[in-house]
Backbone and ligand atoms as CSV (ligand in chain L), in Angstrom:
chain,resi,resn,atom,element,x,y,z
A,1,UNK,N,N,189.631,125.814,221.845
A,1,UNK,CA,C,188.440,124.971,221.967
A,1,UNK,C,C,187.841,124.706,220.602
A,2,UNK,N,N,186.985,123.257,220.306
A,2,UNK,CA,C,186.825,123.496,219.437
A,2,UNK,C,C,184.976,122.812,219.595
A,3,UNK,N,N,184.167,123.450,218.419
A,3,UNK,CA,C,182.612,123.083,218.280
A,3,UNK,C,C,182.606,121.168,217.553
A,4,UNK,N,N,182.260,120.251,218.059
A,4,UNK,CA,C,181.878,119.601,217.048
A,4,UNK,C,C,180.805,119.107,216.505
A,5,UNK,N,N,180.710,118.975,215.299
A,5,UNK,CA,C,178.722,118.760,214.975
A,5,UNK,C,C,178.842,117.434,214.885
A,6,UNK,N,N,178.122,116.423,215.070
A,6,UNK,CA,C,178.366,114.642,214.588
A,6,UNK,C,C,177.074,114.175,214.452
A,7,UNK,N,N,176.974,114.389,212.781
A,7,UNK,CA,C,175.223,113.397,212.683
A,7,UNK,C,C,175.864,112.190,213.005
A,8,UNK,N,N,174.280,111.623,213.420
A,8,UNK,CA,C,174.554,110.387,213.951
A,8,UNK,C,C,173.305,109.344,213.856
A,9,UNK,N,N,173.470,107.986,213.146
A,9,UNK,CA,C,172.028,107.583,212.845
A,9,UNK,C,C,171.101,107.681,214.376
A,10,UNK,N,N,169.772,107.451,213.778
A,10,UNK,CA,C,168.812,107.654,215.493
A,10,UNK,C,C,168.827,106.453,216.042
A,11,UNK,N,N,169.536,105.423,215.538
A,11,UNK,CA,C,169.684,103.737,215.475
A,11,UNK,C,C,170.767,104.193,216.567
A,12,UNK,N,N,171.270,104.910,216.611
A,12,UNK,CA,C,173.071,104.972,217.506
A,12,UNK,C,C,172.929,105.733,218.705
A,13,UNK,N,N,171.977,106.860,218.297
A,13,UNK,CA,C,172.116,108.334,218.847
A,13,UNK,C,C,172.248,107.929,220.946
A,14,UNK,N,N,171.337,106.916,220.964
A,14,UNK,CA,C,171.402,106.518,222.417
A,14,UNK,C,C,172.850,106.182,222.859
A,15,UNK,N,N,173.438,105.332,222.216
A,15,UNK,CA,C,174.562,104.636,222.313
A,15,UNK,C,C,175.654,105.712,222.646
A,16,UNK,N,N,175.679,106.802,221.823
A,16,UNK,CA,C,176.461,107.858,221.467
A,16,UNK,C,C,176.616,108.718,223.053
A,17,UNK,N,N,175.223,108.961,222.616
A,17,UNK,CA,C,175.183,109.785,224.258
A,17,UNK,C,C,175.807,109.361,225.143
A,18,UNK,N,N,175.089,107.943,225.879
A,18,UNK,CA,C,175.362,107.299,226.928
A,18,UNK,C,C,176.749,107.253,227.036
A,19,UNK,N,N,177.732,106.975,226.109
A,19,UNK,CA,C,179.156,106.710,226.516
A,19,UNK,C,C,179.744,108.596,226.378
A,20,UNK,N,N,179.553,109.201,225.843
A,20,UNK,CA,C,179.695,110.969,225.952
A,20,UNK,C,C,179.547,111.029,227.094
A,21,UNK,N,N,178.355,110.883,228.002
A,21,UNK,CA,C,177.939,111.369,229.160
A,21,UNK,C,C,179.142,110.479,230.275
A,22,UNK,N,N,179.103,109.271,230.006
A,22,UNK,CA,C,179.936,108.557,230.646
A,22,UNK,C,C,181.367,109.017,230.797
A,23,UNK,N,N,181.760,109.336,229.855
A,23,UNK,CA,C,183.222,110.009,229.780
A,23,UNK,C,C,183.590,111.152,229.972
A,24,UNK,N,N,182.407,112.065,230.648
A,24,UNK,CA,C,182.343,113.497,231.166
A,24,UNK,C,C,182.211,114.462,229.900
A,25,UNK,N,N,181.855,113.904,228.794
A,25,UNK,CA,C,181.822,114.938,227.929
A,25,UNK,C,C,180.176,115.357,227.288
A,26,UNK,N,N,180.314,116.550,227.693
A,26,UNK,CA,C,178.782,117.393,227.556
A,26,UNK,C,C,177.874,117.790,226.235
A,27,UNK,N,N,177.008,117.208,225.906
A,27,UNK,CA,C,176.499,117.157,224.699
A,27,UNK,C,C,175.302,118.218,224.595
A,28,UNK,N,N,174.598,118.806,223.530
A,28,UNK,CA,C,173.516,119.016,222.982
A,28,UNK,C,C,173.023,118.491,222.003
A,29,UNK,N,N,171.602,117.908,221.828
A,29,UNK,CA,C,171.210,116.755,220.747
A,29,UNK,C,C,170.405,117.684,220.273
A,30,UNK,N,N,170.291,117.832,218.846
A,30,UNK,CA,C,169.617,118.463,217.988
A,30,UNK,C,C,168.856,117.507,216.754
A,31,UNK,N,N,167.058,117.480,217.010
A,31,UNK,CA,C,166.762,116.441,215.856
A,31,UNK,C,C,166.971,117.190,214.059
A,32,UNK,N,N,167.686,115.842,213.803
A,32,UNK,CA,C,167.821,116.476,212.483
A,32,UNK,C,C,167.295,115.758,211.291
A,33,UNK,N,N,167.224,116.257,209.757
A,33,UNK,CA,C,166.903,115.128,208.871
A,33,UNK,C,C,168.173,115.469,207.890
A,34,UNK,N,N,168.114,114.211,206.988
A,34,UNK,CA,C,169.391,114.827,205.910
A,34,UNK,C,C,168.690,115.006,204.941
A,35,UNK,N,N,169.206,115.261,203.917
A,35,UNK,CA,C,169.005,116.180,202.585
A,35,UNK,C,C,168.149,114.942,201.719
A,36,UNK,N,N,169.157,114.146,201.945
A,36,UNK,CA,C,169.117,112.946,200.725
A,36,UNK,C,C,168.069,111.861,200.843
A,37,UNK,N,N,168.296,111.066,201.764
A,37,UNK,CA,C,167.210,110.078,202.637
A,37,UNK,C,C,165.856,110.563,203.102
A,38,UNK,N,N,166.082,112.036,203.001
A,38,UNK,CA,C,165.284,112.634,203.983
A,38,UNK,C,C,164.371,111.809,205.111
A,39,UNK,N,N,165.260,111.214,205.705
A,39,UNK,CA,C,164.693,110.987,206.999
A,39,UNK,C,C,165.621,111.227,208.283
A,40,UNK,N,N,165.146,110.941,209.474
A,40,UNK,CA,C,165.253,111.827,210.395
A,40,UNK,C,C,167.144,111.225,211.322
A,41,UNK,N,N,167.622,112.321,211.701
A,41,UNK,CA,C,169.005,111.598,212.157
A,41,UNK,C,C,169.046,112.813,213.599
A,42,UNK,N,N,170.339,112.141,214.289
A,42,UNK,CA,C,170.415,112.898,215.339
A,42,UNK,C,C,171.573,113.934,214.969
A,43,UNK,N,N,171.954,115.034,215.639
A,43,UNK,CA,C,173.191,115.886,214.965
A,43,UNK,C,C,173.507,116.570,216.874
A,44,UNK,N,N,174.949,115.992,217.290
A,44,UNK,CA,C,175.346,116.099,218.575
A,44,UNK,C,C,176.419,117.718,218.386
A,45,UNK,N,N,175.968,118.499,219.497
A,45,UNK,CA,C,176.754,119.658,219.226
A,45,UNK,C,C,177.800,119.687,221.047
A,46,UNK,N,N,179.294,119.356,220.534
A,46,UNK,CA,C,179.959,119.357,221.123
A,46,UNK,C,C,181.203,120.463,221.027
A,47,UNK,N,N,181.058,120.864,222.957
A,47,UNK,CA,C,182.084,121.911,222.473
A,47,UNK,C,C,183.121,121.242,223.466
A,48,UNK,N,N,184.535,121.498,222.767
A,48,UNK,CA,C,185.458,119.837,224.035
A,48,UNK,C,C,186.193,121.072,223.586
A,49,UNK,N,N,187.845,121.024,224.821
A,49,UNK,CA,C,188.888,120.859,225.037
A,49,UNK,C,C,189.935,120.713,223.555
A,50,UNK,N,N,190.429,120.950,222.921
A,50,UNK,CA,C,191.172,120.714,221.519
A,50,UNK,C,C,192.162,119.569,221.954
A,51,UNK,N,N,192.559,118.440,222.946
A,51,UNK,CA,C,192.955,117.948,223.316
A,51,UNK,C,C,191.659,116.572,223.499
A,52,UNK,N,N,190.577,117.254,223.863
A,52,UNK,CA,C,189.931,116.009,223.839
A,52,UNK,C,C,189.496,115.540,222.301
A,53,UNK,N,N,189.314,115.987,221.402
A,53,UNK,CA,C,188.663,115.751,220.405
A,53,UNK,C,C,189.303,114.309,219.790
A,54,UNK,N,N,190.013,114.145,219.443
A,54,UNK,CA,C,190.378,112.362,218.702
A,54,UNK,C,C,189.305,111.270,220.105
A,55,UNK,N,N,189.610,111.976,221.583
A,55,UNK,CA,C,189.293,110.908,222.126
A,55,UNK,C,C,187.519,110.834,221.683
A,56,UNK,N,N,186.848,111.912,221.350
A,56,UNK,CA,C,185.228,112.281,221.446
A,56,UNK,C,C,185.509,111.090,219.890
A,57,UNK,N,N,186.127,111.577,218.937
A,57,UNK,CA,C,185.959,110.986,217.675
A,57,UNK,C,C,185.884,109.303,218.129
A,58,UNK,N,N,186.888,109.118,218.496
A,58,UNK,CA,C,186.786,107.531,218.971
A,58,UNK,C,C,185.568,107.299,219.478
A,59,UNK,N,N,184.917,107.535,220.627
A,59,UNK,CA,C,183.649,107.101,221.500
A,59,UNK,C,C,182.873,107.458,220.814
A,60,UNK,N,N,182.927,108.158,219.286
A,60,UNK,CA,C,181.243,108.483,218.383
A,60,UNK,C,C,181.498,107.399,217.738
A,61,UNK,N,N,182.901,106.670,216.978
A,61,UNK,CA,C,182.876,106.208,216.019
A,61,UNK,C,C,182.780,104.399,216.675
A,62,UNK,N,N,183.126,104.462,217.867
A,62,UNK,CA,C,182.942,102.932,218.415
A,62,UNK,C,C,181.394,102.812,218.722
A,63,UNK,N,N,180.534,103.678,218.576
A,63,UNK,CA,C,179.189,103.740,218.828
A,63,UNK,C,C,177.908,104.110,217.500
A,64,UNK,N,N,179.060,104.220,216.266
A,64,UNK,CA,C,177.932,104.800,215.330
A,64,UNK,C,C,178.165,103.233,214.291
A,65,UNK,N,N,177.130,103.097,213.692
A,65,UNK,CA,C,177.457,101.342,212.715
A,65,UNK,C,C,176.888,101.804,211.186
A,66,UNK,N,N,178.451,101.372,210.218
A,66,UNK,CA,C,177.774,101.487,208.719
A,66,UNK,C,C,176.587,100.204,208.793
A,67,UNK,N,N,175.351,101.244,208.065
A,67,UNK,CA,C,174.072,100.440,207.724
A,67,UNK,C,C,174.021,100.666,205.983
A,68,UNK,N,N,173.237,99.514,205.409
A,68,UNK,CA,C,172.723,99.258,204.515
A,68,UNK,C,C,171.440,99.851,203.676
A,69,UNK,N,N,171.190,101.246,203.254
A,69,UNK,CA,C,169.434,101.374,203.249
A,69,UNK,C,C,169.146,101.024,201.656
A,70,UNK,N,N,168.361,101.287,201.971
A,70,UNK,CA,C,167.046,101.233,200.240
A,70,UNK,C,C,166.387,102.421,200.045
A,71,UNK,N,N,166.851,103.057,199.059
A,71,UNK,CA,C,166.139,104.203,198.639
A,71,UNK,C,C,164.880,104.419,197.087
A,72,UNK,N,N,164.171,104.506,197.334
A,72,UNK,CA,C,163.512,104.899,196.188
A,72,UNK,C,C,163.992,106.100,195.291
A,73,UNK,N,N,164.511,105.155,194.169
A,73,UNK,CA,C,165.081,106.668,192.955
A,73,UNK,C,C,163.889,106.839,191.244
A,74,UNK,N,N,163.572,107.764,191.252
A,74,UNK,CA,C,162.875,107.923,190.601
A,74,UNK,C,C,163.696,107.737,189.235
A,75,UNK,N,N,162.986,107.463,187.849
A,75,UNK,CA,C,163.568,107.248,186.694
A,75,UNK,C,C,162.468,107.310,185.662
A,76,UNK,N,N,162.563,108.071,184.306
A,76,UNK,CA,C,161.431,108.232,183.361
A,76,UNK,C,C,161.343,106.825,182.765
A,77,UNK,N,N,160.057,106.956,182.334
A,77,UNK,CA,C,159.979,105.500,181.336
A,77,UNK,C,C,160.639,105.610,180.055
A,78,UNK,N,N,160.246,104.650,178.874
A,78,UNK,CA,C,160.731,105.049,177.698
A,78,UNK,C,C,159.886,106.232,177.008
A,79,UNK,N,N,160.110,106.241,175.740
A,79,UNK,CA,C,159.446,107.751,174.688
A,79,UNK,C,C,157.879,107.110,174.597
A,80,UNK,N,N,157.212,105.867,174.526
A,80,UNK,CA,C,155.924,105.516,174.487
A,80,UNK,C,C,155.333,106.002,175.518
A,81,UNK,N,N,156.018,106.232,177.128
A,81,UNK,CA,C,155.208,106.807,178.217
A,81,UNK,C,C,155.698,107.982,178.541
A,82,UNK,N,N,156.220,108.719,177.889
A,82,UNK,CA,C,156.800,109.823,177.802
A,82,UNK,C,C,156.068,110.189,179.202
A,83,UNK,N,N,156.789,111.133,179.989
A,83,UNK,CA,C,155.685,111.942,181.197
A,83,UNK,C,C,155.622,110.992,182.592
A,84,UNK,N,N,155.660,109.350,182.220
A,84,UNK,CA,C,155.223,108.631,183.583
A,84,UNK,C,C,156.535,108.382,184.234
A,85,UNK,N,N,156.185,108.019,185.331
A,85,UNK,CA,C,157.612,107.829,186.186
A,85,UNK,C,C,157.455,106.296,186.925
A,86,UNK,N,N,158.609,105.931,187.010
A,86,UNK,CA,C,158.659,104.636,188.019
A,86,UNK,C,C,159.600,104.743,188.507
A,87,UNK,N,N,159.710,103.781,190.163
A,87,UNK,CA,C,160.673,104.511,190.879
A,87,UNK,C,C,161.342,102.435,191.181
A,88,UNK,N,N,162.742,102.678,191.474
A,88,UNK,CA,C,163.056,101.526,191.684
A,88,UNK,C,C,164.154,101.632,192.702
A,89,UNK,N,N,164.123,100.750,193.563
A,89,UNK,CA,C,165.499,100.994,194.707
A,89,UNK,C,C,166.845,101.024,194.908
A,90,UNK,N,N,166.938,101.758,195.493
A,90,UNK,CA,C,168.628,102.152,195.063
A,90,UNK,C,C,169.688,101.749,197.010
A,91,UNK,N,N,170.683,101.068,196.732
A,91,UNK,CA,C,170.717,100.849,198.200
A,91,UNK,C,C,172.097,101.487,198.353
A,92,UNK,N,N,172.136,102.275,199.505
A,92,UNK,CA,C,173.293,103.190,199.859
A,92,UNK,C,C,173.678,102.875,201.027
A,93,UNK,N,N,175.148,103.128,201.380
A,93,UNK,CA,C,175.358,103.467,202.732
A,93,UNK,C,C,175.574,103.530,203.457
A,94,UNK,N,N,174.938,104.258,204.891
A,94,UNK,CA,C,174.877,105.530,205.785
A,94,UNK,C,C,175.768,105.258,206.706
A,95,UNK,N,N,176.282,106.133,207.459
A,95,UNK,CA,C,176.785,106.343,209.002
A,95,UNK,C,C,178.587,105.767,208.212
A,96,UNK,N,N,179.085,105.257,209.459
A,96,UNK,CA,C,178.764,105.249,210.865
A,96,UNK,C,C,178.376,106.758,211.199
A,97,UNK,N,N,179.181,107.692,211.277
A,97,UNK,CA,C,179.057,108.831,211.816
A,97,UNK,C,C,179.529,109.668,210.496
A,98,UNK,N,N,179.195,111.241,210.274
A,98,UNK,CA,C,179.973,112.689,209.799
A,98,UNK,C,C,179.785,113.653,211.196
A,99,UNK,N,N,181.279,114.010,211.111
A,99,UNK,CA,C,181.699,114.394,211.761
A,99,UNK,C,C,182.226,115.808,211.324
A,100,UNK,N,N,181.805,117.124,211.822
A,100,UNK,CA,C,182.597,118.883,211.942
A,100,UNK,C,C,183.317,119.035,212.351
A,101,UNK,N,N,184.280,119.116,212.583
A,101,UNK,CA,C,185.143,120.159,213.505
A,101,UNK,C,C,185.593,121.341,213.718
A,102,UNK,N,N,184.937,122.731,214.165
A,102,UNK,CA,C,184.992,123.824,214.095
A,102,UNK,C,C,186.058,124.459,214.710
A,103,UNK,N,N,186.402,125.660,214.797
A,103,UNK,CA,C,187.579,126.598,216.015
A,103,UNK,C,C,186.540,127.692,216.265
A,104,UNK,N,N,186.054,127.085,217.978
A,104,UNK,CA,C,185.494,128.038,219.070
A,104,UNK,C,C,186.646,129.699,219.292
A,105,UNK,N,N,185.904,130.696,218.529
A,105,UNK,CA,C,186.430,131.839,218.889
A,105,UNK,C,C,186.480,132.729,219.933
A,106,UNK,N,N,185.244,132.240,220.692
A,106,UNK,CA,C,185.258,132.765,222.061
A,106,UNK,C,C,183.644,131.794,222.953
A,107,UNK,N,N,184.275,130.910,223.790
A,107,UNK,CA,C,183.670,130.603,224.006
A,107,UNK,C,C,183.004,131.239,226.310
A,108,UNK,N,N,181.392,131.803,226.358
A,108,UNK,CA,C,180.814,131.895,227.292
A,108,UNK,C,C,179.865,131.269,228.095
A,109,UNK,N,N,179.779,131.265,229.769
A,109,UNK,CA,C,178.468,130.949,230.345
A,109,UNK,C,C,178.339,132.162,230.768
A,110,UNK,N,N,177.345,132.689,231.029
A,110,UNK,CA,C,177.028,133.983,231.501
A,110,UNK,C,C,175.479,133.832,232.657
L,1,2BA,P1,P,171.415,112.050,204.045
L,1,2BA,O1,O,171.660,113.324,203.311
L,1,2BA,O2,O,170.008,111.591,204.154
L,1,2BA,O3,O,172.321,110.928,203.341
L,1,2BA,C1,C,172.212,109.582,203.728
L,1,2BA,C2,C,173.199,108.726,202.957
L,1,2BA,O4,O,172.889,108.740,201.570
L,1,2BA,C3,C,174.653,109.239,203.062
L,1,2BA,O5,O,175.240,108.643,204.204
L,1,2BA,C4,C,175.268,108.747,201.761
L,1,2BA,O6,O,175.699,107.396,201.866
L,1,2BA,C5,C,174.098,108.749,200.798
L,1,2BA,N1,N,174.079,109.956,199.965
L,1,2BA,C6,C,173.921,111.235,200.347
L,1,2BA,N2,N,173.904,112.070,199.304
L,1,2BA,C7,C,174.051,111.291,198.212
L,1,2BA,C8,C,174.111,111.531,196.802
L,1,2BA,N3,N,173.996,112.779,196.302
L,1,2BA,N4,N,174.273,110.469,195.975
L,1,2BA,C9,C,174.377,109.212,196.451
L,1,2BA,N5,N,174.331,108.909,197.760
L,1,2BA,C10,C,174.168,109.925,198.632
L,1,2BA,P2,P,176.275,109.466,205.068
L,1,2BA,O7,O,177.365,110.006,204.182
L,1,2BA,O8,O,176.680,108.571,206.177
L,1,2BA,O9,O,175.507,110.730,205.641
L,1,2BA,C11,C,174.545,110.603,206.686
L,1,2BA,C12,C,173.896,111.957,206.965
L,1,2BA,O10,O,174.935,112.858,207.382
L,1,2BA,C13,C,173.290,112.629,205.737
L,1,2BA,O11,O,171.990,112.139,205.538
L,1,2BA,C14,C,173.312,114.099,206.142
L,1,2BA,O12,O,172.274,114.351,207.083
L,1,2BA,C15,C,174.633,114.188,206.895
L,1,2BA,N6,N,175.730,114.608,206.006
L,1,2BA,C16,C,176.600,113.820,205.339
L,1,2BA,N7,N,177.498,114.555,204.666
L,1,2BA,C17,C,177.181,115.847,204.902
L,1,2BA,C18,C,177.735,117.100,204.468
L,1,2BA,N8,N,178.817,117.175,203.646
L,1,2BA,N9,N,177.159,118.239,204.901
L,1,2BA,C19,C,176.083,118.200,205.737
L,1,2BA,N10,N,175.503,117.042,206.191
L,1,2BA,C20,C,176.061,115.885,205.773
């Protein structure tokens, strides 16, 4: 068996589910943020079958969409403003999906 983690933008996260659930495969949604953007994403914790997994990868990745963002990156001025900062946009990016794939060592319901 194996765990899989799949951030997923919050733009998708519905999309994601709905066809998971549809295809009998059992999710836990965990809100998450990333490091970088720091803003907020979804992170799906799936534990499948080692046989199902390419098919889970497919139904995240037909449901997650590369987006375009704008980030504010900070940058010093020259030596006359020594100390001040200005920030100018930087555009990256995100999704469709990152994807884990772990090996479940023992997996229980109790
Ligand atoms: P964030 O960390 O907020 O990153 C959002 C997007 O910013 C990334 O999109 C990537 O395109 C860009 N980015 C991240 N770090 C960067 C850097 N140091 N320099 C330039 N650009 C950078 P994705 O790669 O699609 O990642 C989306 C989200 O997935 C990430 O949100 C983070 O929450 C998670 N993630 C991605 N790679 C990860 C990893 N190796 N470990 C843990 N979480 C990861």
């Amino acid at each position: 068996m194996k765990l899989m983690f799949a951030i997923i933008n919050n733009d998708d996260s519905h999309a994601v589910q709905s066809a998971l659930t549809k295809n009998g495969i059992q999710t836990t949604k965990l809100a998450s943020s990333g490091g970088f953007l720091m803003a907020g994403n979804t992170t799906f914790m799936i534990c499948a079958e080692d046989e199902r997994v390419d098919e889970i990868l497919e139904i995240i990745k037909a449901h997650s969409h590369k987006r375009q963002q704008f980030v504010p990156n900070s940058a010093s001025l020259s030596s006359s403003t020594a100390g001040a900062y200005t920030s100018y946009p930087v555009e990256v990016t995100v999704g469709g999906a990152t994807v884990f794939v772990t090996n479940i060592e023992r997996f229980e319901k109790v």
